[in-house]
C-alpha positions as CSV (number, residue, x, y, z in Angstrom):
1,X,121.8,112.6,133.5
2,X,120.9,116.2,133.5
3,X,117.2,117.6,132.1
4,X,118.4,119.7,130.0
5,X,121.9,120.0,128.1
6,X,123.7,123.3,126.8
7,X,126.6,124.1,125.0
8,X,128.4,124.7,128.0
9,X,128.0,121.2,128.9
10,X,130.3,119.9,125.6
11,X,133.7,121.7,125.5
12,X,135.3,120.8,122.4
13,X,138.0,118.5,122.3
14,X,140.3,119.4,119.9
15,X,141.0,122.7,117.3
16,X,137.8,123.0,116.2
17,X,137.1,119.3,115.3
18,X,133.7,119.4,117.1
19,X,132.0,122.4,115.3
20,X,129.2,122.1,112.9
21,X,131.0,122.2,109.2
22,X,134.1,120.3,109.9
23,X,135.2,117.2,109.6
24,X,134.6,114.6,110.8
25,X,131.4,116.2,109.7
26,X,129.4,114.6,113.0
27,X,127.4,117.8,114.1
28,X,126.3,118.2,110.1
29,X,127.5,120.0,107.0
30,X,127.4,124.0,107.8
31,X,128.4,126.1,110.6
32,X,124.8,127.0,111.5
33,X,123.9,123.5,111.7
34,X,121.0,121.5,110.2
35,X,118.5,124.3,110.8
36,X,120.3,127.8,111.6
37,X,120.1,129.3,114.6
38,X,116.5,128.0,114.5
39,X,114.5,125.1,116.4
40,X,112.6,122.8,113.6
41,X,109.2,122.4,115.2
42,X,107.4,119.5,113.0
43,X,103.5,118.8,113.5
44,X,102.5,114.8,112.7
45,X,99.8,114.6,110.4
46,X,98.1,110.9,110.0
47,X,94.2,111.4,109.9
48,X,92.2,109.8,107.3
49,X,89.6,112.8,106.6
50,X,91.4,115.4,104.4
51,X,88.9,118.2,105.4
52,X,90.3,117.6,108.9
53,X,93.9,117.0,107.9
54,X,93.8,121.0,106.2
55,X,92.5,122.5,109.3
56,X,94.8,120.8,111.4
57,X,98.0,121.8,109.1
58,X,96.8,125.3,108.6
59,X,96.4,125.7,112.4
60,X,99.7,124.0,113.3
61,X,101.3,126.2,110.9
62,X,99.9,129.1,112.3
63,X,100.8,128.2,116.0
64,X,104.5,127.9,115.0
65,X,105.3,124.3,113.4
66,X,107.7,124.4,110.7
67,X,107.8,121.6,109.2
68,X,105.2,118.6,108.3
69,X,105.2,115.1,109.1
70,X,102.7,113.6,106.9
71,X,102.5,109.7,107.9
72,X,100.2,107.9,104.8
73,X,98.3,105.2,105.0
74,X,99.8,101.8,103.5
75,X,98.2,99.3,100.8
76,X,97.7,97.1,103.4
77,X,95.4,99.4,105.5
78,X,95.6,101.0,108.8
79,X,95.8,104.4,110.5
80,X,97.4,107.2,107.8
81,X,96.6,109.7,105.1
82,X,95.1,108.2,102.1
83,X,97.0,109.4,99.1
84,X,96.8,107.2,95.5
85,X,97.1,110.7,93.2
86,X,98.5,114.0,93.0
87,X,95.2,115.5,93.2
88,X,94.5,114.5,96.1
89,X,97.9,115.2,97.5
90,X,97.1,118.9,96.0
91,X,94.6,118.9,98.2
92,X,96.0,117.7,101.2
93,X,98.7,120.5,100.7
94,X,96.9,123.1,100.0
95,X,97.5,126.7,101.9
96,X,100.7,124.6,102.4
97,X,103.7,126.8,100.7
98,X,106.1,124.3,99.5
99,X,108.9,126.4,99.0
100,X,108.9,127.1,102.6
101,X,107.4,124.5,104.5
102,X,109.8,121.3,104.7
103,X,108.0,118.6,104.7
104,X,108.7,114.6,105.9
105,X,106.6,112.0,104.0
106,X,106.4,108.9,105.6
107,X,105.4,107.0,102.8
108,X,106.1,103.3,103.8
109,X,106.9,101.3,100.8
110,X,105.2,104.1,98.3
111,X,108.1,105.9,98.8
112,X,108.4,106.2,94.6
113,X,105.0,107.3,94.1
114,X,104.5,109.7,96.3
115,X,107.7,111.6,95.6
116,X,106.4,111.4,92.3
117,X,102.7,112.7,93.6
118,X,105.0,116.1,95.4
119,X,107.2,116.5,92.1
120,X,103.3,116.9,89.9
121,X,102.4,119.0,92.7
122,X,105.4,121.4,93.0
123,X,105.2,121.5,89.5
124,X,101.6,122.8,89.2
125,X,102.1,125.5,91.8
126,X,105.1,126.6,89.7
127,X,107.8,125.4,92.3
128,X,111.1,123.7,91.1
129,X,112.1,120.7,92.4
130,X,115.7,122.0,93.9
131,X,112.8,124.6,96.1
132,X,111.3,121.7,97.7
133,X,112.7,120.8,101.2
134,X,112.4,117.7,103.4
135,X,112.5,113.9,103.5
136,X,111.7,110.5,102.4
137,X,110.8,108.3,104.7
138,X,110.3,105.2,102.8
139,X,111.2,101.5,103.5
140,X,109.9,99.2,100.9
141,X,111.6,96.2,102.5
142,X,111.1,96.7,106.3
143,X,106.8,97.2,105.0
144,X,107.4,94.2,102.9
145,X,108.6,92.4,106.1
146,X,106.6,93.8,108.7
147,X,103.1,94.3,106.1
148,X,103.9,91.2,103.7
């Protein structure tokens, strides 16, 4: 195994069937791939003090990050962002520009209710839903098995 692969290192095996945008669609859906010509650089976020949290996500995004991985905290307890209501989603997010920030909320089995805390919150800060960029992390069953 080599450190570090390139381009170089994958010659494609057929007309074009290996390039982002075509089928069988395994390097993703556009030509540029998932991102552009750009890196996604995503900062974790899973501390419990929200003053803390902000400064942390306003300094990763000014170091370069470009993207959020918020990691909640789950009914059952243990290490993650406490989150219950938009407000205070509000104010985890804010400085955080929405339409240009992607974020990842790894919500556990509160998957529901905290897309439905982002959708409030985009909604106050005048953003429409199709602006808002990122994923869902939720598995209600795997928390239910692991968490009871």
């Amino acid at each position: 195994m080599q450190p570090l692969y390139t381009e170089r290192d994958a010659p494609l095996t057929g007309a074009g069937e290996d390039l982002p945008g075509v089928a069988p669609y395994r390097r993703g859906s556009a030509a540029s791939g998932r991102h552009g010509a750009a890196w996604d650089v995503r900062a974790l976020h899973d501390g419990a003090d929200i003053g803390c949290l902000q400064q942390d996500i306003a300094a990763d995004l000014t170091r370069g990050a470009t993207s959020l991985w918020l990691r909640f905290a789950r009914p059952t307890g243990g290490a993650g962002i406490p989150c219950e209501t938009a407000d205070q989603l509000d104010a985890i997010l804010q400085g955080v520009d929405l339409a240009r920030v992607p974020l990842m909320l790894d919500a556990g089995g509160e998957g529901v209710a905290l897309a439905n805390h982002l959708r409030v919150v985009a909604a106050r800060r005048g953003i429409a839903p199709s602006a808002l960029r990122g994923t869902l992390a939720c598995d209600p069953l795997g928390t239910l098995a692991s968490e009871g």
